[in-house]
C-alpha positions as a Markdown table, in Angstrom:
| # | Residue | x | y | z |
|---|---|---|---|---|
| 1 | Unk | 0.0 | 0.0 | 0.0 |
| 2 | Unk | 1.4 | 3.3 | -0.8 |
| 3 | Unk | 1.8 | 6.6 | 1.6 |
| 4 | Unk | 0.2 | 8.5 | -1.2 |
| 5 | Unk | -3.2 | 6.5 | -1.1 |
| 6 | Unk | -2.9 | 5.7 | 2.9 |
| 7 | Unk | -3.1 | 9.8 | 2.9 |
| 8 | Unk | -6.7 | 9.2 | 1.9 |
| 9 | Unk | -8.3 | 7.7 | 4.7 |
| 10 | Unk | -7.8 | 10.4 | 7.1 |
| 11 | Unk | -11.2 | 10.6 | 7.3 |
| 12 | Unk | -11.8 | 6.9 | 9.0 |
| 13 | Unk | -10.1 | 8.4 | 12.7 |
| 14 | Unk | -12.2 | 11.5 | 12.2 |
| 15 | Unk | -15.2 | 10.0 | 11.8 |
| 16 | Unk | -14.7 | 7.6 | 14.9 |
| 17 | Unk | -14.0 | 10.7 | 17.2 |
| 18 | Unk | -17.3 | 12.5 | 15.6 |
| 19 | Unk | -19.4 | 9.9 | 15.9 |
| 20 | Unk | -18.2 | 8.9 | 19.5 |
| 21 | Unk | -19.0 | 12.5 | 20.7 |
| 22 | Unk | -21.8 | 13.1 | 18.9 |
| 23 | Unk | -23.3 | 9.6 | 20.4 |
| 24 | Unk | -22.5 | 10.5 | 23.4 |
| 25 | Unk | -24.0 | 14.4 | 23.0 |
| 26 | Unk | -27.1 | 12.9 | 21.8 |
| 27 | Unk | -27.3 | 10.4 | 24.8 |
| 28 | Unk | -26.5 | 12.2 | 27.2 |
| 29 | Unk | -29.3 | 15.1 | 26.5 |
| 30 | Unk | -31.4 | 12.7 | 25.5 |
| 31 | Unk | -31.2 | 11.0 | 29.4 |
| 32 | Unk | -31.2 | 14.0 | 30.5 |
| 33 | Unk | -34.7 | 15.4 | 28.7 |
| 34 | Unk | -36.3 | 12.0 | 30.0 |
| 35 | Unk | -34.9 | 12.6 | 33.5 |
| 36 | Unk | -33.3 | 9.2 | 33.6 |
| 37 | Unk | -29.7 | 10.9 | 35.0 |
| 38 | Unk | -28.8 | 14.1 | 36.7 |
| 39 | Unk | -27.8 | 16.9 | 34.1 |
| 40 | Unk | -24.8 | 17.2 | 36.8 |
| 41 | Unk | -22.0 | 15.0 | 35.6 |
| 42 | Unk | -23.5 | 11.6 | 35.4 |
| 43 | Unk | -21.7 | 8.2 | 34.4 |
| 44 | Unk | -21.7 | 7.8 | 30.3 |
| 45 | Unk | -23.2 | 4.3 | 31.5 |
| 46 | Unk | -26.2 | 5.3 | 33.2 |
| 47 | Unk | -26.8 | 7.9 | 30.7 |
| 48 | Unk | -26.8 | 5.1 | 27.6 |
| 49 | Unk | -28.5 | 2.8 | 30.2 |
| 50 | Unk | -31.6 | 3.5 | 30.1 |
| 51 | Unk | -34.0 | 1.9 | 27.2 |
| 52 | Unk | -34.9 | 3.8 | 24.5 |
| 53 | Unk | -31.7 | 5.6 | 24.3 |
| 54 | Unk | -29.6 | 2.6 | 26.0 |
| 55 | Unk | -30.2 | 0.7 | 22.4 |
| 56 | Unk | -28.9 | 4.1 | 20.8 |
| 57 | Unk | -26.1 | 4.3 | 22.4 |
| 58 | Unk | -25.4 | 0.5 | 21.9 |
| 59 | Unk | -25.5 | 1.3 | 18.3 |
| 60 | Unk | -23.3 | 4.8 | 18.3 |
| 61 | Unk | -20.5 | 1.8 | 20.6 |
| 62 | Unk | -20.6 | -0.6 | 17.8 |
| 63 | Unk | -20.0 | 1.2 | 15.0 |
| 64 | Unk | -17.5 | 3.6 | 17.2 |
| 65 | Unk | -15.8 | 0.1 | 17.9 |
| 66 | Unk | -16.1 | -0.9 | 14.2 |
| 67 | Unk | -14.2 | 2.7 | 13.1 |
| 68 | Unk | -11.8 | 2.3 | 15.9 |
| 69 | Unk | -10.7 | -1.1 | 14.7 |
| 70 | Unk | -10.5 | 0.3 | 11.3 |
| 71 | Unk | -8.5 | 3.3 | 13.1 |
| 72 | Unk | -5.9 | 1.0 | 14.3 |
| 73 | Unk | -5.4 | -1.3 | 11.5 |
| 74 | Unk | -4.7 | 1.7 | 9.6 |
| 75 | Unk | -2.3 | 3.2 | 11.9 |
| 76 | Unk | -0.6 | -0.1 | 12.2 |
| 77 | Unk | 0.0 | -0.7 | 8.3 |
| 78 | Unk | 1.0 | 3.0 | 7.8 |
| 79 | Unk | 3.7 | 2.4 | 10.8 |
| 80 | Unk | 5.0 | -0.8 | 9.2 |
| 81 | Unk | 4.6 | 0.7 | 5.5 |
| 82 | Unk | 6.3 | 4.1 | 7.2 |
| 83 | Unk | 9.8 | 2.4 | 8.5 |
| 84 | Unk | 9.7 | -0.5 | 6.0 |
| 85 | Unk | 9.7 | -2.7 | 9.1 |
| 86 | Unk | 13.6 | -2.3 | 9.2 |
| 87 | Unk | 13.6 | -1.0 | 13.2 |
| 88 | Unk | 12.8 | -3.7 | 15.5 |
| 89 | Unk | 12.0 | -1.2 | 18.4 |
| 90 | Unk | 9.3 | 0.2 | 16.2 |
| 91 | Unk | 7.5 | -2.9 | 14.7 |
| 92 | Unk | 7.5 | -4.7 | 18.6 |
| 93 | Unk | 5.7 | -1.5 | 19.6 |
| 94 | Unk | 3.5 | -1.5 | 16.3 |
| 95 | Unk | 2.5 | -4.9 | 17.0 |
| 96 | Unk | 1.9 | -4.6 | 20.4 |
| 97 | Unk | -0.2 | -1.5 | 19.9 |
| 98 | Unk | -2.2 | -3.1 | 17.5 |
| 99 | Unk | -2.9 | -5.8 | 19.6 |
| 100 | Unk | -3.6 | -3.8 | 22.5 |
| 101 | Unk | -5.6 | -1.4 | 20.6 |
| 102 | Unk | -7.9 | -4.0 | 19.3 |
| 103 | Unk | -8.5 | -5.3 | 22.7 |
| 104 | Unk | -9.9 | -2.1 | 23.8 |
| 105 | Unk | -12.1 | -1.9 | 21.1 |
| 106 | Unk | -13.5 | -5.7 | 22.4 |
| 107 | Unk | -14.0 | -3.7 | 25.9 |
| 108 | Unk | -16.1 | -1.3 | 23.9 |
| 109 | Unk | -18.1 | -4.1 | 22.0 |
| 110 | Unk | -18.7 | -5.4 | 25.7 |
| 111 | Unk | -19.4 | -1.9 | 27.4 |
| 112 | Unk | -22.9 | -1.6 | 24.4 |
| 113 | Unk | -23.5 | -5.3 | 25.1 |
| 114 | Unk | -24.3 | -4.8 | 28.8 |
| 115 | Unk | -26.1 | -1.5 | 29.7 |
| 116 | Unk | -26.0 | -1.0 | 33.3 |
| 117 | Unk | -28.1 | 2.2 | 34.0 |
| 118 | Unk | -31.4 | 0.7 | 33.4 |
| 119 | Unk | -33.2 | -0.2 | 37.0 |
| 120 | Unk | -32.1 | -3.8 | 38.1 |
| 121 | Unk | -32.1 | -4.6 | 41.0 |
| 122 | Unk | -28.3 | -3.6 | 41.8 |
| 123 | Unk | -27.9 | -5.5 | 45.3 |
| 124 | Unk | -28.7 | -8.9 | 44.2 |
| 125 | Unk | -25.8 | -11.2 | 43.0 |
| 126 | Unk | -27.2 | -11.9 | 39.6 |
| 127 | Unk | -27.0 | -8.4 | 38.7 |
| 128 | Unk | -23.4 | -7.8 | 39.7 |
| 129 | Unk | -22.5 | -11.2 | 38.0 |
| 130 | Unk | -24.2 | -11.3 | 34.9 |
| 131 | Unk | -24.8 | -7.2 | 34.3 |
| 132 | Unk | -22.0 | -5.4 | 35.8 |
| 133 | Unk | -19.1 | -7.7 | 35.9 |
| 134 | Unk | -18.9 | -7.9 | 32.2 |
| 135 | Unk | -19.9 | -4.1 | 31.8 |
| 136 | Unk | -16.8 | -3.3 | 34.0 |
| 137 | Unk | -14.6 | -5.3 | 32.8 |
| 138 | Unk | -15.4 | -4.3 | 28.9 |
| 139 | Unk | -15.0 | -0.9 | 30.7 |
| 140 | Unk | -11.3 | -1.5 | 31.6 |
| 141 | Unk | -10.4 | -3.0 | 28.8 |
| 142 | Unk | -11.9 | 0.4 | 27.0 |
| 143 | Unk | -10.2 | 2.7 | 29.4 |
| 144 | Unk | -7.4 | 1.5 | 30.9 |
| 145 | Unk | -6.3 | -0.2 | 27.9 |
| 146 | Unk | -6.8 | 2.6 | 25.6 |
| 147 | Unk | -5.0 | 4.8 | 27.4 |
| 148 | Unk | -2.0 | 2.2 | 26.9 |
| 149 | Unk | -2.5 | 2.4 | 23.3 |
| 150 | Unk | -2.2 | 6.2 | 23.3 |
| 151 | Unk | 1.1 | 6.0 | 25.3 |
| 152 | Unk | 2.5 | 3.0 | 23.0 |
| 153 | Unk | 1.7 | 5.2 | 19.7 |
| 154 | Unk | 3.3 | 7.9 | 21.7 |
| 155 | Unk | 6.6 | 5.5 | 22.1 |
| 156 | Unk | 6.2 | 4.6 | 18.5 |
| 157 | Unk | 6.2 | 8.4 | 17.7 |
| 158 | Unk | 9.5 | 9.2 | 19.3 |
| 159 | Unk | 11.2 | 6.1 | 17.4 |
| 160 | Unk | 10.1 | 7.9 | 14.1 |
| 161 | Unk | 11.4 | 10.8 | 15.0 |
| 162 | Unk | 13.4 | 12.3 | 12.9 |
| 163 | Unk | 13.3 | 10.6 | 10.0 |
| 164 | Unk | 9.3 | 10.3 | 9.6 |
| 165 | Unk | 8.0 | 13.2 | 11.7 |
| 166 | Unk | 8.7 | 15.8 | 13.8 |
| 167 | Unk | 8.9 | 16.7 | 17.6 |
| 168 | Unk | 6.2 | 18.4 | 17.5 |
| 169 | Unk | 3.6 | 15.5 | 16.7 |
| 170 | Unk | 5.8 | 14.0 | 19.6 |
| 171 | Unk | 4.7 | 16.3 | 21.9 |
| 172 | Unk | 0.7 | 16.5 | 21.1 |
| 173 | Unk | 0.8 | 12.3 | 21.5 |
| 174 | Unk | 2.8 | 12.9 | 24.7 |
| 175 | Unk | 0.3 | 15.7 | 26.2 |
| 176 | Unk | -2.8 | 13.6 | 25.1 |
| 177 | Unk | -0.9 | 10.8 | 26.2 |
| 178 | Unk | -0.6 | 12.2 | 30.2 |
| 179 | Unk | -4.5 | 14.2 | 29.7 |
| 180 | Unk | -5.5 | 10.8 | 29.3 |
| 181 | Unk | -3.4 | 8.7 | 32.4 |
| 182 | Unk | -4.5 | 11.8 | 34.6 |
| 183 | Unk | -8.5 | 11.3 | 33.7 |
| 184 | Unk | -8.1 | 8.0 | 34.2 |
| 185 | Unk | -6.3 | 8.0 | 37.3 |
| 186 | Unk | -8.5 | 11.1 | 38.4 |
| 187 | Unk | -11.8 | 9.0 | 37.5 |
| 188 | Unk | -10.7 | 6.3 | 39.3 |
| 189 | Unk | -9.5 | 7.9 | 42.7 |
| 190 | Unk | -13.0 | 9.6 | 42.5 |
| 191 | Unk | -15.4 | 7.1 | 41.4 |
């Protein structure tokens, strides 16, 4: 595949982060409106928990997942066609990215699969063991794992540097990469 017609697919990562945050928009004022959550800073999950807009926001995951796997099998062929494969360093840490990219995206898959705002009945066992178990756990792999991606392409980025990018794009990965660690560390001290 050639740089020249990988240039042309920019628009696959755009369209995942547009359709993730406009999903997410929509579900969240659509909650809202219906006075499932609090307009004050609820959990994505209880806002996309709630049926009708729980199957909504089961659909906006799945094809966010779908464009996110597309995403990352993108990313990892343009890495590899990049560098020729001829730096170790980089294709462990392509491969491993990939790998660890597409497991978040599973964790997403999982997150739409079990919906855990609507009203169960959250003190018995079957709840936490068939509902919220997998829902947190698809919610680790989506979180906690991405945010790994995002510091692995950051690694990648620095090995590229200087021969197939600059500092700069460095240093925009490396920000997002710590925005991201300190949500996530943040969210989870405060949860």
């Amino acid at each position: 595949m050639e740089v020249r017609v990988m240039k042309s697919v920019g628009w696959v990562p755009l369209s995942l982060a547009l359709l993730l945050l406009g999903g997410i928009i929509i579900v969240y004022v659509w909650a809202v409106m219906r006075e499932d959550v609090s307009a004050w800073i609820p959990y994505i999950s209880e806002a996309g928990g709630h049926p009708p807009q729980s199957g909504v926001f089961g659909i906006f995951l799945f094809c966010g997942s779908s464009l996110g796997i597309s995403t990352m099998t993108l990313r990892y062929f343009i890495v590899a066609d990049i560098t020729d494969r001829s730096s170790v360093v980089i294709n462990v840490f392509n491969s491993l990215s990939f790998l660890v990219g597409l497991l978040s995206n599973v964790g997403m898959f999982i997150v739409a699969v079990y919906p855990v705002g609507f009203n169960y009945d959250e003190k018995s066992e079957e709840w936490k063991t068939q509902i919220l178990l997998p829902h947190s756990i698809g919610a680790f792999m989506l979180f906690i794992v991405g945010v790994a991606y995002t510091l692995l392409q950051t690694i990648i980025t620095y090995f590229m540097y200087p021969k197939h990018n600059g500092l700069p794009v460095f240093f925009i990965r490396l920000a997002c990469g710590v925005l991201s660690l300190a949500s996530l560390i943040t969210s989870i001290l405060f949860v």
